[in-house]
DSSP file (Angstrom, degrees, kcal/mol; ACC not computed):
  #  RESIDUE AA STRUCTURE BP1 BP2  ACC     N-H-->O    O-->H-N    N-H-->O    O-->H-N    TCO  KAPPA ALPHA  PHI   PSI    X-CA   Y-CA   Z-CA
    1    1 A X              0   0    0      0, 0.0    65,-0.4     0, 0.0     0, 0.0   0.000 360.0 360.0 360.0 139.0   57.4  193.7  112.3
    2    2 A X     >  -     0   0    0     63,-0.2     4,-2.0     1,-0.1    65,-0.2  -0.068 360.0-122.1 -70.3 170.1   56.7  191.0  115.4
    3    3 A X  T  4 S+     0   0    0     63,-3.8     4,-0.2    64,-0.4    57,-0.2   0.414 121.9  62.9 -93.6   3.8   56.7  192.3  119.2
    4    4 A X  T  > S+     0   0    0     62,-0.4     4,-1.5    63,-0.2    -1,-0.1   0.675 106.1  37.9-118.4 -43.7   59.2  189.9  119.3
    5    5 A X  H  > S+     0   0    0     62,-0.2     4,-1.7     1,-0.1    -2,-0.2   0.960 116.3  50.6 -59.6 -54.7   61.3  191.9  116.8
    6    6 A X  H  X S+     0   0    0     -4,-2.0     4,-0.9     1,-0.2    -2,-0.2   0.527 103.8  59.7 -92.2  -0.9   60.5  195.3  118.1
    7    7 A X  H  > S+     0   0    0     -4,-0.2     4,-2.0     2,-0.1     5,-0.3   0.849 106.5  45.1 -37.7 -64.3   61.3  194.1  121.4
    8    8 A X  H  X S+     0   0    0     -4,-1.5     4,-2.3     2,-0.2     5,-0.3   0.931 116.8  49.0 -60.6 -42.6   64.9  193.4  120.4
    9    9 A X  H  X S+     0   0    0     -4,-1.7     4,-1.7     1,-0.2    -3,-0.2   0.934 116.7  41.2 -59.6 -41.9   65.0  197.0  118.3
   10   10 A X  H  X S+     0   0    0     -4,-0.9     4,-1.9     1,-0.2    -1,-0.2   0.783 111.6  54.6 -82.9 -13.8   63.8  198.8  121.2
   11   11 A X  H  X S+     0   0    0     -4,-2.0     4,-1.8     2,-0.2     5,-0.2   0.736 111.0  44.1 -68.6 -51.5   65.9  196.9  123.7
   12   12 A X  H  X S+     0   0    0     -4,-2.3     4,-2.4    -5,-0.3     5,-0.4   0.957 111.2  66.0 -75.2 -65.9   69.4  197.8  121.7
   13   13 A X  H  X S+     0   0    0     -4,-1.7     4,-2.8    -5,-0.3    -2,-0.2   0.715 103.8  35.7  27.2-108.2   67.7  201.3  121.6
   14   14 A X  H  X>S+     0   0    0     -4,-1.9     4,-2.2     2,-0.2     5,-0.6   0.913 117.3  56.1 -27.3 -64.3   67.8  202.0  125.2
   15   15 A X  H  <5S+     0   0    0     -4,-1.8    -2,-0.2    -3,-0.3    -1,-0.2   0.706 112.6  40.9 -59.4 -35.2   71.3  200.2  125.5
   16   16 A X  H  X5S+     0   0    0     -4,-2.4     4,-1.9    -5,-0.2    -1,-0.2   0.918 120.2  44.3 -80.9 -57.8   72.9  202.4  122.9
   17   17 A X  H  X5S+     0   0    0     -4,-2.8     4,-0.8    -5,-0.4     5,-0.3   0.885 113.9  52.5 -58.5 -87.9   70.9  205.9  124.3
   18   18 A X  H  X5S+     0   0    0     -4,-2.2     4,-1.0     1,-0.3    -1,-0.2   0.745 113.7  44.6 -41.1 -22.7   71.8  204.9  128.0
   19   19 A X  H >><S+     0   0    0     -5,-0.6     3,-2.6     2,-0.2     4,-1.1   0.797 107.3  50.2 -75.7 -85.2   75.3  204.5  127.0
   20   20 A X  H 3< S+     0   0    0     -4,-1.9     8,-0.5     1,-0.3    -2,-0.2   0.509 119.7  46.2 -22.2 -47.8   75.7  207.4  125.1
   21   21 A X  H 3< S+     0   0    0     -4,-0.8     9,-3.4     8,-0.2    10,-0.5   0.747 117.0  41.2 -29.6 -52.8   74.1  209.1  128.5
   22   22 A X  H << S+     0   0    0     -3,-2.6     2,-0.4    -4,-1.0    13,-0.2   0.389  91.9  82.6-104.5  -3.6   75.9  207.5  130.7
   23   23 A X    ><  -     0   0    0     -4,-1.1     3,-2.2     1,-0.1     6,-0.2  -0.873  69.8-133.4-100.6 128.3   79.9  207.3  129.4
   24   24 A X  T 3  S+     0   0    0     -2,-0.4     5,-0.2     1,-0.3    -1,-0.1   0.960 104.0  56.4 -75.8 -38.4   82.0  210.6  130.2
   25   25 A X  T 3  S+     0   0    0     -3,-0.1    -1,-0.3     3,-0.1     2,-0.1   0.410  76.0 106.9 -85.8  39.7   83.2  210.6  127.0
   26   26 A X    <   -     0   0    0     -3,-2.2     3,-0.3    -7,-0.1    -5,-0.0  -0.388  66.4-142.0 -66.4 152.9   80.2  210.6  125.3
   27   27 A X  S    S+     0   0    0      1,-0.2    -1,-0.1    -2,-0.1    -6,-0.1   0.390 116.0  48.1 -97.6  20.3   79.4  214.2  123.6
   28   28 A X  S    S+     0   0    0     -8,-0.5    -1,-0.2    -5,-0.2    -4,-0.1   0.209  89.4 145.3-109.9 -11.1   75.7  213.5  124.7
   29   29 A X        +     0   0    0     -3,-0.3    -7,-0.2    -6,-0.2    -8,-0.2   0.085   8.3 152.2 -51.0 114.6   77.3  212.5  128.6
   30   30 A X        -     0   0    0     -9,-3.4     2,-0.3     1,-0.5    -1,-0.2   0.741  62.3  -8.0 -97.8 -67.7   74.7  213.6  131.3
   31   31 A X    >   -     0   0    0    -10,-0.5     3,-0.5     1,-0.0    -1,-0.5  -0.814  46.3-132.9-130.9 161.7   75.2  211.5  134.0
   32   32 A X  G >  S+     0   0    0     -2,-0.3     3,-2.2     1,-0.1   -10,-0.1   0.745 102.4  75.8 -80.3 -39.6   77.2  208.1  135.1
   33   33 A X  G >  S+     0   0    0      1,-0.3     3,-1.3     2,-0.2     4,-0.2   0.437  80.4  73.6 -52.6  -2.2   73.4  206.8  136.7
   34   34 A X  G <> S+     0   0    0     -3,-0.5     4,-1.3     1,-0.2    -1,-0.3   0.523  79.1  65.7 -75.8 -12.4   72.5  206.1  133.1
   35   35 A X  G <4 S+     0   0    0     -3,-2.2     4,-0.3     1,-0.3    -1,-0.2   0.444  87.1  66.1 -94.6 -14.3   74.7  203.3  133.3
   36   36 A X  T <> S+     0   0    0     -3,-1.3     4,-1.6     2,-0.2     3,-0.5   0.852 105.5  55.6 -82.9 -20.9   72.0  201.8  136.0
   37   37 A X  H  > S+     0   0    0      1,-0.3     4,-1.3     2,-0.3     5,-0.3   0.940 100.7  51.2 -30.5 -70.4   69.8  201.8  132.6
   38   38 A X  H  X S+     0   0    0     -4,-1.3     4,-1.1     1,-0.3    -1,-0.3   0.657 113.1  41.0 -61.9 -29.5   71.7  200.1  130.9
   39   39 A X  H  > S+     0   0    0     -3,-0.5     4,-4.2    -4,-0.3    -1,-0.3   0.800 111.2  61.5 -85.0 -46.9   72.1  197.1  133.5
   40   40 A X  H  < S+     0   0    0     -4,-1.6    -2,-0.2     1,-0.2    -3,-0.2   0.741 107.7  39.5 -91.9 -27.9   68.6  197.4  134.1
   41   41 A X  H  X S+     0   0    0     -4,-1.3     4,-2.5     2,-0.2     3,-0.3   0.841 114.3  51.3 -97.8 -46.8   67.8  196.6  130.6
   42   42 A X  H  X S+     0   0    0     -4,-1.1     4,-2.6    -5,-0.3    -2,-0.2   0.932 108.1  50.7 -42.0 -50.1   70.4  193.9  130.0
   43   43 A X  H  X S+     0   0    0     -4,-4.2     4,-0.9     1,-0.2    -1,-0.2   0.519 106.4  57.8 -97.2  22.0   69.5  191.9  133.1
   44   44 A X  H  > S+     0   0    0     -3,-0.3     4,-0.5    -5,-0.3    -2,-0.2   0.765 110.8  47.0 -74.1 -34.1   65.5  192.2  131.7
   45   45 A X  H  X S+     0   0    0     -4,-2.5     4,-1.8     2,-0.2    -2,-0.2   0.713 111.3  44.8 -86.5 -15.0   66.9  190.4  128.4
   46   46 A X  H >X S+     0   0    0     -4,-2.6     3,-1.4    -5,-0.2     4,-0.6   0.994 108.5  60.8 -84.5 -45.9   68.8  187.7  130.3
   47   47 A X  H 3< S+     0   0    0     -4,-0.9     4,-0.4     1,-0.2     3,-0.2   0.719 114.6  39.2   6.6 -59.1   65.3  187.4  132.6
   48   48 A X  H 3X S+     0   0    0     -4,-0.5     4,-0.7     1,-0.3    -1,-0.2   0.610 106.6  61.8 -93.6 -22.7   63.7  186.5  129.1
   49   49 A X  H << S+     0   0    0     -4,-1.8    -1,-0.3    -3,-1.4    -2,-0.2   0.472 110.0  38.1 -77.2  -3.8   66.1  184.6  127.9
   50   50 A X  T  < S+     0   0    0     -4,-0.6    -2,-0.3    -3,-0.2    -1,-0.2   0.433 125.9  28.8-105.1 -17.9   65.8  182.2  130.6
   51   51 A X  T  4 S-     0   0    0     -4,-0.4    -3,-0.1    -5,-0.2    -2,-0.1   0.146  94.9-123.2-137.9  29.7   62.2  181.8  131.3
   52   52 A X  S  < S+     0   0    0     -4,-0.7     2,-0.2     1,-0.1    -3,-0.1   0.782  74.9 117.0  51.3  64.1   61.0  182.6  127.9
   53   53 A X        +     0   0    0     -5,-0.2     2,-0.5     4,-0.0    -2,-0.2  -0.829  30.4 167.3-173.6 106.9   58.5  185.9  129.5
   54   54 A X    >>  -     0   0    0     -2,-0.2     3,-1.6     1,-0.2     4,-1.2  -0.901  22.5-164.3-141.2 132.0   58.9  189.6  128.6
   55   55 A X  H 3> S+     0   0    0     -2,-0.5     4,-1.7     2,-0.2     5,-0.3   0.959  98.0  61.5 -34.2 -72.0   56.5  192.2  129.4
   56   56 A X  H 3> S+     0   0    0      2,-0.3     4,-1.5     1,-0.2    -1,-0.2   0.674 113.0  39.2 -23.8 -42.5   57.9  194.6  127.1
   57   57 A X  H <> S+     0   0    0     -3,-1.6     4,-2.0     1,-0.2    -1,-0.2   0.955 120.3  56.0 -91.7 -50.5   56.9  191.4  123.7
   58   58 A X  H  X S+     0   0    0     -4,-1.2     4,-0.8     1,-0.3    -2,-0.3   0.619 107.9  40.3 -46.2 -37.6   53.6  191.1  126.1
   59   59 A X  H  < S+     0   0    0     -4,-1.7     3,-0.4     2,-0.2     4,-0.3   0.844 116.3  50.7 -97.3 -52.0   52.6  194.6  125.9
   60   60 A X  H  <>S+     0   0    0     -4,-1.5     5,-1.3    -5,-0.3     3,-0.3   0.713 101.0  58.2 -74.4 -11.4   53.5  194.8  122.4
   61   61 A X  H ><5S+     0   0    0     -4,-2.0     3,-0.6     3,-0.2    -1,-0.2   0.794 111.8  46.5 -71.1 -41.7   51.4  191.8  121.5
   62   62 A X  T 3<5S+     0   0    0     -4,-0.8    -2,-0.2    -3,-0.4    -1,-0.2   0.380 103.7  60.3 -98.0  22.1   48.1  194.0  123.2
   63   63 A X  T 3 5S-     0   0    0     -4,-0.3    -1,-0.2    -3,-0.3    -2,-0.2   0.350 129.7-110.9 -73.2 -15.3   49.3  196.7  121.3
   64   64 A X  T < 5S+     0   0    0     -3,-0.6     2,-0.5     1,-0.3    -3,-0.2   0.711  70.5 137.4  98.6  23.1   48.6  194.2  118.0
   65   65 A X      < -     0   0    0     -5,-1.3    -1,-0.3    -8,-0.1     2,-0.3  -0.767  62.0-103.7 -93.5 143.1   51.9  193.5  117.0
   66   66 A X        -     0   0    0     -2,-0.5   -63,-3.8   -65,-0.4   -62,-0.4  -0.487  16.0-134.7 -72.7 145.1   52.2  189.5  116.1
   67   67 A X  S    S-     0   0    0     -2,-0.3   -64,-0.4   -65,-0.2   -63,-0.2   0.960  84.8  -4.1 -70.1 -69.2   53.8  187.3  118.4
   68   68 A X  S    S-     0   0    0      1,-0.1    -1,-0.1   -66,-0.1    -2,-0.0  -0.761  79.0 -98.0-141.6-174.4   55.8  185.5  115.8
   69   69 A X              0   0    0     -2,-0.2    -1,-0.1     1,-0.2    -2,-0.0   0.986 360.0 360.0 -68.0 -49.2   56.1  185.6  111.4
   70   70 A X              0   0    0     -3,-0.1    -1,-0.2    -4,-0.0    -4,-0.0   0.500 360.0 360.0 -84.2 360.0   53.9  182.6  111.1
């Protein structure tokens, strides 16, 4: 798997757990502040999707993960 892949897995990840957190009818529901998660992560992938730069694929690239399939 690319960092560029396991970026996107670990990114829906979060978004799905922070939901699940953060919606009162969740049967997992802690809190409503999970919901700042959830924002927080969304406006990291529009970030990257406009200036083509995420830590998250950076970090996993000096973890050893390839940058892209080819």
């Amino acid at each position: 798997m690319t960092s560029w892949q396991l970026t996107r897995v670990v990114a829906g990840t979060f978004i799905l757990l922070s939901l699940a957190l953060g919606v009162p009818g969740s049967p997992i529901f802690l809190s409503g502040y999970w919901l700042w998660f959830t924002a927080f992560v969304g406006l990291n992938l529009l970030q990257s999707g406009l200036t083509q730069w995420c830590l998250m694929e950076r970090m996993l690239s000096g973890l050893g993960f390839k940058a892209s399939a080819g």
